[in-house]
N, C-alpha and C positions, 0 to 999 in steps of 0.2 A: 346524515346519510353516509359521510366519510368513516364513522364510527363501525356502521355494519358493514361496508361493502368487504369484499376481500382484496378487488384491485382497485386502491384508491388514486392511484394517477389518474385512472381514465373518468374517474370526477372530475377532477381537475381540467384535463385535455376536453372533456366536452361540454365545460364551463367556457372555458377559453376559444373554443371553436365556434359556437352557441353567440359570442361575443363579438368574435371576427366577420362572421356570418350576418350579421346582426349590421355592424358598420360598412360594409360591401353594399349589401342592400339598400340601406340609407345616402350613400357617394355616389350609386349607379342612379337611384330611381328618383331623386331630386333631380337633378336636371333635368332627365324626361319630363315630369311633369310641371316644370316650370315651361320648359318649351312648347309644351300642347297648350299652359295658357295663355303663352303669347300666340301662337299660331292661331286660337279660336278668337281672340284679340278682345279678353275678357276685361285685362288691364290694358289700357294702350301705352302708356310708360312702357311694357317688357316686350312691346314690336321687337326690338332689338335682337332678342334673345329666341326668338322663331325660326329663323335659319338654321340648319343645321349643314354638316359638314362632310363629303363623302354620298359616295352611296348608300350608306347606312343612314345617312341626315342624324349623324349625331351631334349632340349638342353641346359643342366646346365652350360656347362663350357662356349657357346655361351653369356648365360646369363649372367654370371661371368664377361667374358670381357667387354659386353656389360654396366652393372654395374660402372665397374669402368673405361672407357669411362664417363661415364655420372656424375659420383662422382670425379673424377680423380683431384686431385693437383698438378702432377706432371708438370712442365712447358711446354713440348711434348704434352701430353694429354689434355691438357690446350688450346693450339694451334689448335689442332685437333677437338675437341670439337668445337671450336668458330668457326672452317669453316666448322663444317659438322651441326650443328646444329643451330637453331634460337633463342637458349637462352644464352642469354647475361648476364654474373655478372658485 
């Protein structure tokens, strides 16, 4: 596609964007719905994570977990990560 276009940055800028957009989405809306399934108290293990924080009732500690899931070194989380998610180290 970069062969025919005439302005090829804006490949690029809407690959990159497309990307950004893409992990925004994934960082905001994991939490939420980690916290509806504690709130609906589908697992009982994530009561924890049903509170939320504010007026908003966001979900910090949702976040938190969520966080380190996605940062996580430990060798469990490691595991986990590589079958819940499509990014591969």
């Amino acid at each position: 596609m970069k062969r025919v276009s005439p302005v090829r940055f804006l490949i690029d800028g809407g690959v990159i964007a497309a990307t950004l957009s893409f992990a925004m989405a994934s960082c905001l809306g994991a939490p939420r719905i980690l916290q509806a399934l504690a709130a609906d108290r589908i697992f009982p293990f994530l009561l924890p994570f049903a509170k939320g924080s504010g007026s908003a009732d966001n979900p910090r500690q949702a976040l938190l977990l969520s966080l380190g899931i996605g940062f996580g070194r430990h060798p469990w989380i490691a595991v986990w990560r590589d079958l819940t998610t499509n990014f591969k180290r």
